[in-house]
DRENDO-1510 file (C-alpha; in Angstrom, 1 decimal, always signed):
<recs>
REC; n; res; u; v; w
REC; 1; UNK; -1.9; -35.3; -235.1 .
REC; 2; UNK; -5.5; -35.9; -234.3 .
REC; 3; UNK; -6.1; -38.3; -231.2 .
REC; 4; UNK; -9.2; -38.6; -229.1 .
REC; 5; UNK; -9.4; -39.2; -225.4 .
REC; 6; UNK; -9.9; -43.2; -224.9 .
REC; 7; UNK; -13.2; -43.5; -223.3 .
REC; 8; UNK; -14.4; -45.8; -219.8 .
REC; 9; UNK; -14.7; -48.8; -221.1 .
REC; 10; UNK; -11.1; -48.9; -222.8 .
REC; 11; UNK; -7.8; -50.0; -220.8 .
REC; 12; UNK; -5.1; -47.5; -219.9 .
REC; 13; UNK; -2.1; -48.9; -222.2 .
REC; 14; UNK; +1.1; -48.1; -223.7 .
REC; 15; UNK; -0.6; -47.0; -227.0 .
REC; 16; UNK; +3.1; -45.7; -228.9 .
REC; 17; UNK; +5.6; -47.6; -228.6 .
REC; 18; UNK; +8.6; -46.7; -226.4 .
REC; 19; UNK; +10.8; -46.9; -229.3 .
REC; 20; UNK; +8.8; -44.1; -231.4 .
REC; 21; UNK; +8.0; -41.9; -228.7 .
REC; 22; UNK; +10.8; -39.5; -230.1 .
REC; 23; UNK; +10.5; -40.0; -233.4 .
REC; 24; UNK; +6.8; -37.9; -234.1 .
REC; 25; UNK; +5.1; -35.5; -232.6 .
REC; 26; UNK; +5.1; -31.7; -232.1 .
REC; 27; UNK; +9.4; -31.4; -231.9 .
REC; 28; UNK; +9.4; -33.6; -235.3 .
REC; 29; UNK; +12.2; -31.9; -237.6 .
REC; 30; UNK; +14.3; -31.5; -234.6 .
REC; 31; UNK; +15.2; -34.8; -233.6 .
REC; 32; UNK; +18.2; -35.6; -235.5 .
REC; 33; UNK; +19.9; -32.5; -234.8 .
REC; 34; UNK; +18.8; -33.1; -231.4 .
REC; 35; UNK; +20.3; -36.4; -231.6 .
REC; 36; UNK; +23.6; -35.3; -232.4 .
REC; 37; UNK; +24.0; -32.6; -230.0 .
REC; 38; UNK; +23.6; -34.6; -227.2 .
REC; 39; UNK; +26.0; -37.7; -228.1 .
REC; 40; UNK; +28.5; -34.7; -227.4 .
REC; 41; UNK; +27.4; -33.8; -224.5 .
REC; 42; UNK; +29.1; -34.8; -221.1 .
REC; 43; UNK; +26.4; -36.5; -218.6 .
REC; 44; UNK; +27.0; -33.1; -216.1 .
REC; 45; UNK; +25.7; -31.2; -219.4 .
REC; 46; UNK; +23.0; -33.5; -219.8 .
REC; 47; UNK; +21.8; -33.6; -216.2 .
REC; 48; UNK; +22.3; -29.8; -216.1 .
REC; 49; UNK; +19.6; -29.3; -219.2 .
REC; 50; UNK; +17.0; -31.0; -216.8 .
REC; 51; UNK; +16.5; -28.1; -214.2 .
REC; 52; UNK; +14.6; -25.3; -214.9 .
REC; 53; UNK; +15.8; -23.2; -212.1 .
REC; 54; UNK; +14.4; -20.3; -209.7 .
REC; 55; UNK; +17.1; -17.4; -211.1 .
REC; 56; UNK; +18.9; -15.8; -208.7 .
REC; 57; UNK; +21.0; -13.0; -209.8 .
REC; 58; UNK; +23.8; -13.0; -207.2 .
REC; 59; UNK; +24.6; -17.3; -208.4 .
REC; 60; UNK; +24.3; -16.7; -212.2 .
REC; 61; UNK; +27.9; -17.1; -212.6 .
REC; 62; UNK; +28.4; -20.0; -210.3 .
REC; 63; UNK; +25.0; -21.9; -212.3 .
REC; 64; UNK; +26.5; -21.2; -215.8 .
REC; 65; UNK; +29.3; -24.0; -214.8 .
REC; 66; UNK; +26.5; -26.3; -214.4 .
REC; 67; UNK; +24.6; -26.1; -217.9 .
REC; 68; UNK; +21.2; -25.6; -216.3 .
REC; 69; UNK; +18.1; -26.1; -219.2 .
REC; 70; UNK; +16.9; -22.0; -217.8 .
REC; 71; UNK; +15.7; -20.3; -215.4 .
REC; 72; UNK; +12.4; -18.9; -214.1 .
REC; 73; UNK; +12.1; -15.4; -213.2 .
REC; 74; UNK; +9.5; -14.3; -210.4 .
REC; 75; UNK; +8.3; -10.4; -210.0 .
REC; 76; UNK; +11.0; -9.5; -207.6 .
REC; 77; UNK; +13.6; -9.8; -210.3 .
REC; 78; UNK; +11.7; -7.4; -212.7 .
REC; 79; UNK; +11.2; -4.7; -209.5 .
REC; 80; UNK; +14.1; -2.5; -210.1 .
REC; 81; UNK; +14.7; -2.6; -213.8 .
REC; 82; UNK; +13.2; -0.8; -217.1 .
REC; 83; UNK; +12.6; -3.0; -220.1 .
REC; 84; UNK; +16.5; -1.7; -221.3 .
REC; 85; UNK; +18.1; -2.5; -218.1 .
REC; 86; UNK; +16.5; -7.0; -218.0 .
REC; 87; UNK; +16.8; -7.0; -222.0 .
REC; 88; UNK; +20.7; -6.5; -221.0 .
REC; 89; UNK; +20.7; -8.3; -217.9 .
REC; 90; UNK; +18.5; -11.5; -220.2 .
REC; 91; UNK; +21.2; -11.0; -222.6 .
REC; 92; UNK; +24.0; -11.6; -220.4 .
REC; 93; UNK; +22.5; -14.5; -219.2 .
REC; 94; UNK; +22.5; -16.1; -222.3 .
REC; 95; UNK; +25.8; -15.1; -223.1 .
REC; 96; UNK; +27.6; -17.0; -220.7 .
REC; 97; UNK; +26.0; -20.2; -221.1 .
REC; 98; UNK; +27.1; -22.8; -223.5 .
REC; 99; UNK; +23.9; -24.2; -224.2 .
REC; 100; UNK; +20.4; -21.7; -224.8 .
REC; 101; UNK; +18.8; -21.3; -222.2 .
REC; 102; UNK; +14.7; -21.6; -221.6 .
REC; 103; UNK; +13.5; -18.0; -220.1 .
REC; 104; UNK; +10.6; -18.5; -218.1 .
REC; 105; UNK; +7.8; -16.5; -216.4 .
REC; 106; UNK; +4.1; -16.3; -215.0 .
REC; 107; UNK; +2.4; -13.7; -216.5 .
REC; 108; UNK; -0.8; -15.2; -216.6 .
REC; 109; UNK; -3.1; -12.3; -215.7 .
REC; 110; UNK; -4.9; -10.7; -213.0 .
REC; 111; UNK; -4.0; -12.8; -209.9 .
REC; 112; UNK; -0.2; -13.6; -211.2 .
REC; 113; UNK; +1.3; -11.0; -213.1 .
REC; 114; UNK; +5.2; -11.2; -212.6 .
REC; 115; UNK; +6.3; -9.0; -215.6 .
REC; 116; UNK; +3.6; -6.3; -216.5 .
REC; 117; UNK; +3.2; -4.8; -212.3 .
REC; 118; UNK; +7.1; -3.5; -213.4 .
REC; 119; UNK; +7.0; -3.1; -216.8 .
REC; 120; UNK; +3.6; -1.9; -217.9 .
REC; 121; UNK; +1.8; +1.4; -217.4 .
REC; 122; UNK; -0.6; -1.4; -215.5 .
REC; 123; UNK; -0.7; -5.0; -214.7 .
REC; 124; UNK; -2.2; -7.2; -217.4 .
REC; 125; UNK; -5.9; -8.4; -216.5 .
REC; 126; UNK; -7.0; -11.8; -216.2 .
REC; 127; UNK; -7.8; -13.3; -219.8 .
REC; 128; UNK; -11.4; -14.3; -218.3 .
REC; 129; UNK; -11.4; -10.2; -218.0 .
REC; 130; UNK; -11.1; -9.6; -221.1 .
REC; 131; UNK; -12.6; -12.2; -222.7 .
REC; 132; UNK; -15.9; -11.0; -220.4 .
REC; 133; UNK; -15.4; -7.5; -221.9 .
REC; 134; UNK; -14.5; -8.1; -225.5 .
REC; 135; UNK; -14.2; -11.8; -226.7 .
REC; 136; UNK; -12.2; -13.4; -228.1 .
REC; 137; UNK; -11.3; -10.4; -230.4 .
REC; 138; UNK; -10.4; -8.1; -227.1 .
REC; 139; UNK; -8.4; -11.0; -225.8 .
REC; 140; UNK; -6.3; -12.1; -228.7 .
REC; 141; UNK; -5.3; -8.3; -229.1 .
REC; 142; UNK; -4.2; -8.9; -225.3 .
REC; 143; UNK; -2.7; -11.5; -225.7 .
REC; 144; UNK; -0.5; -10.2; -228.8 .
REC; 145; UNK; +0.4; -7.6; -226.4 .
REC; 146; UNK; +1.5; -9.7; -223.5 .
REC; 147; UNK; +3.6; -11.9; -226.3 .
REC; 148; UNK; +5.3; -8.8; -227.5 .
REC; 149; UNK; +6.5; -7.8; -224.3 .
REC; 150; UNK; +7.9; -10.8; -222.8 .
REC; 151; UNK; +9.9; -11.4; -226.4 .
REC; 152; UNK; +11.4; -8.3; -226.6 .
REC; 153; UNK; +13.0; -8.8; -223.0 .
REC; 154; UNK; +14.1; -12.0; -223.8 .
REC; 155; UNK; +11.3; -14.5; -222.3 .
REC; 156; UNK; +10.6; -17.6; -224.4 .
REC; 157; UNK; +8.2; -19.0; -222.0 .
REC; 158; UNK; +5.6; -18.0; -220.3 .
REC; 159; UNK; +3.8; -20.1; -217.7 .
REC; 160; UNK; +0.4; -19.8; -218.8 .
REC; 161; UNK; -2.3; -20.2; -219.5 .
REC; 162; UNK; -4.1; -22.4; -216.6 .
REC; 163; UNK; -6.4; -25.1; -218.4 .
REC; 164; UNK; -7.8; -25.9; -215.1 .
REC; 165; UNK; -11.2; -26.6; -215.0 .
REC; 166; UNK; -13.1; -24.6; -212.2 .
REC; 167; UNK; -16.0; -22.6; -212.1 .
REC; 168; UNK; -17.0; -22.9; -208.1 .
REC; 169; UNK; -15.5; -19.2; -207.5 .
REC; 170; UNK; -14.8; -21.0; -203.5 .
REC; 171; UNK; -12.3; -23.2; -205.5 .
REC; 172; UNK; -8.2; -21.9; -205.0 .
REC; 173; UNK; -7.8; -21.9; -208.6 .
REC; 174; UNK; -10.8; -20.6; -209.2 .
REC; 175; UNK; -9.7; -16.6; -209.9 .
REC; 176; UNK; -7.1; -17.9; -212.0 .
REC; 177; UNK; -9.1; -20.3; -214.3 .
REC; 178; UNK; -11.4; -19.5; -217.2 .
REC; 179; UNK; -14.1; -19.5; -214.9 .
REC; 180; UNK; -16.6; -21.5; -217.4 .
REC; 181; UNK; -18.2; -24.9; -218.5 .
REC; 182; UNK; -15.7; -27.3; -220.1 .
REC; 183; UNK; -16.5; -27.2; -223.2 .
REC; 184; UNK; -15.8; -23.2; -223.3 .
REC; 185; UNK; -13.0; -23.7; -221.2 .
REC; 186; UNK; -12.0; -26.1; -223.9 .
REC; 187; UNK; -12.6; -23.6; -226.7 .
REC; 188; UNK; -10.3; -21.0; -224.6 .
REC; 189; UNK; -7.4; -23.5; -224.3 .
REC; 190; UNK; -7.1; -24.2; -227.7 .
REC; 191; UNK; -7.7; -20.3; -228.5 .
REC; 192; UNK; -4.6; -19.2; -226.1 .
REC; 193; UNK; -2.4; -21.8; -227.2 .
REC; 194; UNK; -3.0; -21.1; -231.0 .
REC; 195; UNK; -2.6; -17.2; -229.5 .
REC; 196; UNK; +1.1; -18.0; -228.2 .
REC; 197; UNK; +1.9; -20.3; -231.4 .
REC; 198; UNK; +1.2; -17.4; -233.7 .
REC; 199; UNK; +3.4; -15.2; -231.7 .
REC; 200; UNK; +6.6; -17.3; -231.3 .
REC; 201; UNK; +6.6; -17.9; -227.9 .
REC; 202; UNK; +6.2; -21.1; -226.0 .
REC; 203; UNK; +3.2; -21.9; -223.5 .
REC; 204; UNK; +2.6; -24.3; -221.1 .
REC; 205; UNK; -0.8; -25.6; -220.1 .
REC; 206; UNK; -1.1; -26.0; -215.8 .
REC; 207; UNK; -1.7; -27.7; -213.4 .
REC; 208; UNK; -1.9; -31.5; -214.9 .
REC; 209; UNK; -4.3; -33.7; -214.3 .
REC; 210; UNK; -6.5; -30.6; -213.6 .
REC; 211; UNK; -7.1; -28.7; -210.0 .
REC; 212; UNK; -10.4; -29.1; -209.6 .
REC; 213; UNK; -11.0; -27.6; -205.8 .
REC; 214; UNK; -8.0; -29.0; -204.2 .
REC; 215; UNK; -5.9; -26.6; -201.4 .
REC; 216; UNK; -2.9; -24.7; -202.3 .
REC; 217; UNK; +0.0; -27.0; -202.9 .
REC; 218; UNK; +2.5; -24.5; -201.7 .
REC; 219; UNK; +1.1; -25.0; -198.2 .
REC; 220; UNK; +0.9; -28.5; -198.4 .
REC; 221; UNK; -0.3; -31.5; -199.8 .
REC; 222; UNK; -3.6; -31.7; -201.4 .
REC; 223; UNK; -5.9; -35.1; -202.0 .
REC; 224; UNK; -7.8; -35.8; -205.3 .
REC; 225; UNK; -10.7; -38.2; -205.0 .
REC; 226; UNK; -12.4; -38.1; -207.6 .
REC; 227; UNK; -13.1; -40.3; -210.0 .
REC; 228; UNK; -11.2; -41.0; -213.1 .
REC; 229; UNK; -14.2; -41.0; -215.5 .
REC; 230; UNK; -14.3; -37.4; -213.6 .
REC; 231; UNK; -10.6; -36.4; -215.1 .
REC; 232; UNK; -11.9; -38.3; -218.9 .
REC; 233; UNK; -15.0; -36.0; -219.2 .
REC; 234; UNK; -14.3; -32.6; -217.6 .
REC; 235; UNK; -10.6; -32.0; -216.3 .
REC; 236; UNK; -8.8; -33.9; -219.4 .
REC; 237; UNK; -10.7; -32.0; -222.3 .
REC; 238; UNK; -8.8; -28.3; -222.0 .
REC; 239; UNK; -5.0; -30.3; -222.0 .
REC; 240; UNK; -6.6; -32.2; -225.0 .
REC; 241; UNK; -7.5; -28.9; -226.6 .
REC; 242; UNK; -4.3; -27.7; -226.1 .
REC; 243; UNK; -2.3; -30.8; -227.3 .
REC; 244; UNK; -4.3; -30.6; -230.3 .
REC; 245; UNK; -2.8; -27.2; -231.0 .
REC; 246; UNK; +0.6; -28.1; -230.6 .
REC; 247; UNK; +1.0; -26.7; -227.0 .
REC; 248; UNK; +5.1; -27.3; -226.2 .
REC; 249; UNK; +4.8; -27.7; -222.6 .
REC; 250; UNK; +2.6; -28.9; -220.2 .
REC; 251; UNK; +3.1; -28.6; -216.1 .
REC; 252; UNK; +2.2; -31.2; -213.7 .
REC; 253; UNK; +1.0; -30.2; -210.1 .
REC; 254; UNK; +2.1; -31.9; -207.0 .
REC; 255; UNK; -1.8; -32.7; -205.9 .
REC; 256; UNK; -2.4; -36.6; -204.8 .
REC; 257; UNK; -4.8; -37.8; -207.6 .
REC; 258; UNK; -6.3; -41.1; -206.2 .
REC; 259; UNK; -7.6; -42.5; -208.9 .
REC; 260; UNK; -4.1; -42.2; -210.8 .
REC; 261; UNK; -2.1; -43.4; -208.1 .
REC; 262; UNK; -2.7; -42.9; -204.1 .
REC; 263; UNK; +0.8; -43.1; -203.2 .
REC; 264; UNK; +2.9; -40.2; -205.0 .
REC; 265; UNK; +2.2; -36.3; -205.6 .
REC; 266; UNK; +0.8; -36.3; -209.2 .
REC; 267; UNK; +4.8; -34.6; -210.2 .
REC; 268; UNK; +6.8; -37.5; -209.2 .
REC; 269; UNK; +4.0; -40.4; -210.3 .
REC; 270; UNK; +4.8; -42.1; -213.8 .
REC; 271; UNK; +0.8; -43.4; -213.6 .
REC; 272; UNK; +0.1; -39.4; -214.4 .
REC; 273; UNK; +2.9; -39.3; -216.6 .
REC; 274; UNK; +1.5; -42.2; -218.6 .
REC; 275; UNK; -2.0; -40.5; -218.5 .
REC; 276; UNK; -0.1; -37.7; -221.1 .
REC; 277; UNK; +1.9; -39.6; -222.8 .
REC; 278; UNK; -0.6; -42.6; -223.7 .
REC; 279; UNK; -4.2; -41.4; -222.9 .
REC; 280; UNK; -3.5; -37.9; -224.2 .
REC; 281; UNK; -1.2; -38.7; -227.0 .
REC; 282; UNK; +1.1; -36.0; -225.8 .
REC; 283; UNK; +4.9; -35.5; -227.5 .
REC; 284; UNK; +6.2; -32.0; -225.5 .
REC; 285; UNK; +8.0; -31.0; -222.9 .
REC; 286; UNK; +6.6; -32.5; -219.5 .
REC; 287; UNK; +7.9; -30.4; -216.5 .
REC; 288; UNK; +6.9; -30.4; -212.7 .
REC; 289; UNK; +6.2; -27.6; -210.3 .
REC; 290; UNK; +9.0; -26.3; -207.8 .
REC; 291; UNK; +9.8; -29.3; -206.3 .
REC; 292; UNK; +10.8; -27.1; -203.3 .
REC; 293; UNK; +6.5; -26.5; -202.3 .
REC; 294; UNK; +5.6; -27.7; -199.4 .
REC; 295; UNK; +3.3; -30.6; -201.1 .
REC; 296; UNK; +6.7; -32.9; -201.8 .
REC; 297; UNK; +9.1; -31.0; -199.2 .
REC; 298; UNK; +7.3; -32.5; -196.9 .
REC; 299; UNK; +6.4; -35.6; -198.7 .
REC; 300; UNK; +9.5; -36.9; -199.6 .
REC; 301; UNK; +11.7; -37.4; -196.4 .
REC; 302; UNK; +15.0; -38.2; -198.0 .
REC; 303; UNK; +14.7; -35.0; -200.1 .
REC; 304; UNK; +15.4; -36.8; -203.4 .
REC; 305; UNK; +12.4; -35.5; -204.7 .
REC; 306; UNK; +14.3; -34.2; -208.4 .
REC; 307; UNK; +15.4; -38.2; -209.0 .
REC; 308; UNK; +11.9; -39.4; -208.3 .
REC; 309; UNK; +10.8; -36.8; -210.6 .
REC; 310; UNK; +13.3; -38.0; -213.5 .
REC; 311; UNK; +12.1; -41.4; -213.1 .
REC; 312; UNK; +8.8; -40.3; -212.9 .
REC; 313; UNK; +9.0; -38.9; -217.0 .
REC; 314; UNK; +9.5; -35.4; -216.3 .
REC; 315; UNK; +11.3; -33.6; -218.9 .
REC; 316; UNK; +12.3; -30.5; -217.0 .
REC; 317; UNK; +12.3; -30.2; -213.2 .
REC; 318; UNK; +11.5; -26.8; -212.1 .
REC; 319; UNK; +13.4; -25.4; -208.8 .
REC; 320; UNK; +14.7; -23.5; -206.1 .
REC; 321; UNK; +17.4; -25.5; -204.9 .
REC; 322; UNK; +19.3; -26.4; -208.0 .
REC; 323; UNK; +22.9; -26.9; -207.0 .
REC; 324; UNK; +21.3; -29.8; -204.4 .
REC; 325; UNK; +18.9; -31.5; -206.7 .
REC; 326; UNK; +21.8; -31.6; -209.3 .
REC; 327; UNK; +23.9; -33.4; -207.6 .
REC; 328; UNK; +21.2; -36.1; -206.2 .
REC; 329; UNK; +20.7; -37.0; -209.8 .
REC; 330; UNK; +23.5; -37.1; -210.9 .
REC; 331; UNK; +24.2; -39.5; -207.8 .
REC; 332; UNK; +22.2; -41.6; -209.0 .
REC; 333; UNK; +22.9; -42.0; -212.5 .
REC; 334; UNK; +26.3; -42.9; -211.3 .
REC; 335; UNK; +24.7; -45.8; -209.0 .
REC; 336; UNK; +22.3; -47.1; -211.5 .
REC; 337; UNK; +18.9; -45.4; -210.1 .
REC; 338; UNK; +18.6; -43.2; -213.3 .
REC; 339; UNK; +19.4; -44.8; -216.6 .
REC; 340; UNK; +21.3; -43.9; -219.1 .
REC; 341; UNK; +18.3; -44.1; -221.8 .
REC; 342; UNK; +16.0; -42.2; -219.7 .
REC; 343; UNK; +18.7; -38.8; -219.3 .
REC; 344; UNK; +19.4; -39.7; -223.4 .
REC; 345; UNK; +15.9; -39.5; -224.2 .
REC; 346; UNK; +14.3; -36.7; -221.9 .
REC; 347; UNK; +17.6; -34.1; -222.9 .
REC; 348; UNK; +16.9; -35.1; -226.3 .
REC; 349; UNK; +13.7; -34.0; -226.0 .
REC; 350; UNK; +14.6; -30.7; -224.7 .
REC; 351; UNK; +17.4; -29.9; -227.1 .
REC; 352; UNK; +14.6; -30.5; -230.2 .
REC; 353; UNK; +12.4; -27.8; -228.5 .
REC; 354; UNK; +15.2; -25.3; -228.1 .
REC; 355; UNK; +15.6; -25.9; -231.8 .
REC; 356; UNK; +11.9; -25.7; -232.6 .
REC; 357; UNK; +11.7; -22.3; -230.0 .
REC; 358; UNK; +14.6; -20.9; -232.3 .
REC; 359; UNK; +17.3; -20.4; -229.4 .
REC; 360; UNK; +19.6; -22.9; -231.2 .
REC; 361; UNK; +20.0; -23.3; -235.3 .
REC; 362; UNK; +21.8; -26.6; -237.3 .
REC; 363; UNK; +24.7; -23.4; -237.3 .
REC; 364; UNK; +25.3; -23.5; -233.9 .
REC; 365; UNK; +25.9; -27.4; -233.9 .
REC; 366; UNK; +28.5; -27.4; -236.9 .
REC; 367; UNK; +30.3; -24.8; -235.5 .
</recs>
């Protein structure tokens, strides 16, 4: 569907209705199936499909017991292996779990290349590379390349690209943005996603609401102050590109956007989370940074970061400390902190786009 950003002048609101907010949109087909599978599911299964979670291949068996949605690989886990030897290991994986799981890497390019340093005669460039030495043409080819070989080991997502807008090379994110004006970095956004969409496997646009020149957030905690109409006409326009071509996923950093809301890292705020689901239009998978960086370890003090994040309309709740977070959530859907509705609806949500990534069929339900 078609939106446009809402411009200065017109209030923040909840545009679609909360009871339609699953019932449209880019998972569409998928719902009812969706539906179905998850009125079987027990409420540790449910809880279990939140957590994408930082895989560790010593605790696979002990996780399987505790459905997680998937796991994220990092380059340490591809260091001693040939594509054979992780298709195998991948395949495992999967086997043991009842539910499909979510497969998940950052190869972006250049500056973060977990996959291609191992598995490659060399490391993928940045796309900005070779976008600067061959256009579009030279990166698409790229691009098919990078698809093929994350599929064929069994990755269905790659973390990438980064639709932050930057182009002060002093900026952190700079080296790992596009590098140009917004309306090219617009123009690239939409171009990767459509890239990924044509190859069959899922993206997911970084770091929501946009970067801009804020600190690393792994170190610690980073203030926004800039102004909203800021986000509207520059930050905003490359995540609208990319929700206009049917981007799946979308990541939400843990930076302190003012304008949004002062008080909360932008992951755990539901005033950024209504900025995509009512100003952007936006109907996929919402998920957070490790919620084990230093920007909310040291922000939240009780260390109940995962069930702020829940509340806060994440879909997916990427980690390093799964076993822990679980069990705070789950906590507190026993004592009424999460409700019932909100686990119903976000695992819903996920279960659609494991059928619209292919890893489960109607077949799998009916048997």
């Amino acid at each position: 569907m078609g939106y446009s950003l809402l411009n200065n002048n017109e209030k923040r609101e909840n545009i679609v209705p909360k009871e339609e907010k699953l019932n449209y949109g880019i998972f569409d087909e998928y719902y009812d199936i969706a539906r179905e599978v998850v009125s079987s599911m027990s409420i540790e299964e449910k809880i279990g499909q939140l957590f994408l979670v930082r895989y560790y291949r010593d605790y696979i068996d002990e996780y399987k017991d505790y459905n997680p949605g998937g796991y994220l690989l990092f380059a340490k886990d591809f260091q001693y292996h040939d594509k054979n030897s992780i298709r195998d290991e991948i395949s495992y994986v999967q086997s043991i779990h009842k539910y499909p799981l979510i497969m998940a890497v950052d190869e972006e390019g250049g500056y973060v290349v977990r996959v291609s340093r191992y598995l490659r005669y060399d490391s993928f460039e940045s796309p900005r590379y070779y976008y600067d030495q061959g256009g579009y043409e030279l990166l698409e080819q790229m691009e098919n390349e990078k698809a093929e070989l994350l599929k064929d080991i069994g990755i269905n997502l790659n973390l990438a690209p980064v639709a932050d807008y930057s182009t002060n090379p002093n900026d952190f994110i700079y080296n790992r943005s596009f590098g140009y004006d917004i309306e090219k970095t617009s123009e690239f956004i939409k171009k990767m996603v459509s890239y990924a969409n044509n190859n069959h496997i899922n993206s997911c646009l970084k770091h929501f609401p946009g970067y801009g020149s804020n600190v690393d957030t792994h170190t610690g905690i980073a203030y926004d102050n800039r102004s909203y109409s800021n986000f509207l006409e520059n930050d905003f326009k490359p995540f609208k590109a990319g929700i206009d071509e049917n981007v799946p996923s979308i990541l939400v950093s843990h930076n302190i956007v003012e304008c949004m809301d002062p008080n909360y890292p932008a992951s755990l705020s539901s005033s950024v989370h209504r900025e995509l689901r009512d100003t952007l239009r936006y109907t996929g998978i919402i998920m957070t940074d490790d919620l084990a960086m230093d920007a909310v370890s040291s922000y939240v003090s009780d260390g109940r970061a995962a069930v702020m994040a829940v509340n806060a309309g994440n879909d997916m709740i990427i980690t390093s400390d799964f076993i822990t977070m679980r069990n705070q959530v789950l906590d507190a859907y026993y004592n009424g902190e999460i409700k019932d509705d909100v686990i119903s609806q976000t695992v819903t949500r996920i279960i659609a786009w494991k059928y619209y990534s292919g890893l489960l069929v109607k077949s799998w339900y009916n048997n």
